[in-house]
Structure formats: structure tokens, C-alpha cells
VEXROZA-160561 format. One record per atom (N, C-alpha, C): x negated, y, z. Coordinates in steps of 0.05 Angstrom, whole numbers, padded with zeros to 5 digits, always signed. Layout:
XYZ...
END
This chain:
+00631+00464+00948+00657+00477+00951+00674+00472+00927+00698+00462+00929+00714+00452+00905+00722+00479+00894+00722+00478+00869+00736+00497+00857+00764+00499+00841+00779+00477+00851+00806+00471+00841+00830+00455+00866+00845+00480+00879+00849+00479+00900+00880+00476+00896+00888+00464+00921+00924+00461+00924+00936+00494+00920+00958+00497+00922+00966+00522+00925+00969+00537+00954+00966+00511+00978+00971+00513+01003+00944+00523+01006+00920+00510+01002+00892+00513+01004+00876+00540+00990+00892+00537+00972+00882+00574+00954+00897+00595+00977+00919+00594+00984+00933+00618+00999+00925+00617+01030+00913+00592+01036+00893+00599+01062+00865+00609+01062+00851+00597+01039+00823+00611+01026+00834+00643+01027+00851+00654+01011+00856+00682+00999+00883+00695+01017+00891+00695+01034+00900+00700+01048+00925+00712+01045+00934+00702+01020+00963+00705+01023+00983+00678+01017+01005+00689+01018+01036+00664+01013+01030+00642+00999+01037+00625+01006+01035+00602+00979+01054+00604+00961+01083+00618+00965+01096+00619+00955+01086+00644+00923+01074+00659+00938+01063+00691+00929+01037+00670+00901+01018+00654+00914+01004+00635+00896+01023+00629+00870+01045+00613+00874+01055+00598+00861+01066+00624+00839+01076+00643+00854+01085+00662+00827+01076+00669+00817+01042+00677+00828+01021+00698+00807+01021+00676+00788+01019+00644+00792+01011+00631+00768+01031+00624+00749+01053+00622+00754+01077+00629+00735+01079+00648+00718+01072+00675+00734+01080+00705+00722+01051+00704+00698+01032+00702+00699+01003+00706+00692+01001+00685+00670+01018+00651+00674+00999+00637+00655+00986+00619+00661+00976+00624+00692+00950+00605+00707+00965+00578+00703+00945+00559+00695+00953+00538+00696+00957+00519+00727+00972+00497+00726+00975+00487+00753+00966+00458+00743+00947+00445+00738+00947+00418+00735+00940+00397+00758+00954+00378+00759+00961+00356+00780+00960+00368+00804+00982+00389+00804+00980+00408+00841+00964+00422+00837+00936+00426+00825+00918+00436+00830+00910+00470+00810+00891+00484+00829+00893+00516+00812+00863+00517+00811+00847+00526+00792+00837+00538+00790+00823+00558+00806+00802+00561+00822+00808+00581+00842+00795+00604+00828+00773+00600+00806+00756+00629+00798+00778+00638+00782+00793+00626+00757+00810+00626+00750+00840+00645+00759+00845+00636+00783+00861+00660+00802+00844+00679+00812+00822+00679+00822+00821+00704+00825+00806+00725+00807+00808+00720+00790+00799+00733+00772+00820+00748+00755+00841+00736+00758+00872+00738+00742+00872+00764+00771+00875+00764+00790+00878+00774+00804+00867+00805+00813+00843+00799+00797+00829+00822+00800+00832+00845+00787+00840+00833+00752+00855+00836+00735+00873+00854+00739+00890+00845+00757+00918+00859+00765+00908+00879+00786+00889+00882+00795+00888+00895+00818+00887+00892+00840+00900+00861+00857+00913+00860+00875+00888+00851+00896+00872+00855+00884+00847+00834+00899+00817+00855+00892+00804+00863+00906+00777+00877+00913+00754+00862+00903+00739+00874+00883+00716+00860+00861+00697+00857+00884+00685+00834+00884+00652+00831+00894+00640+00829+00885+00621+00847+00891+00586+00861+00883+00563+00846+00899
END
């Protein structure tokens, strides 16, 4: 399973906007290299913030 995903492909994995993707990684820092994100990376930033439910 890749772990460095389009922004179209992270917001279908995680189930929100791609648009909504593209800002957390603006607002946050996340890096975007060649199109590509990070995916533990976001969601971890994410978790961070709250916006996303820890798995145990």
C-alpha cells in the first residue's frame, strides 16, 4: 500500500474534499512533493488537530 498519495487519492482514502486536503497542507506545513502527500504524515497532522479519530 503506497504511502505517498495524490491529493485526489488521500481525500478518497480519508473521506473528505480534495480541496479540504489541499488546505490542511498549506495551513499545517505538510509538504506536497511532485503532487504527492504523505499519507501517515497527514494523518497524523490531523489527529493533531482533532479532526480525525486515533486508532487503537
Amino acid at each position: 500500500m503506497p504511502n505517498h498519495l495524490t491529493p485526489e487519492e488521500l481525500s478518497k482514502e480519508l473521506g473528505i474534499d480534495r480541496q479540504e486536503v489541499i488546505k490542511v497542507c498549506m495551513q499545517e506545513s505538510i509538504p506536497i512533493y511532485q503532487g504527492k502527500i504523505d499519507k501517515t504524515l497527514f494523518q497524523a497532522q490531523l489527529q493533531a488537530l482533532g479532526a480525525m479519530p486515533q486508532h487503537h
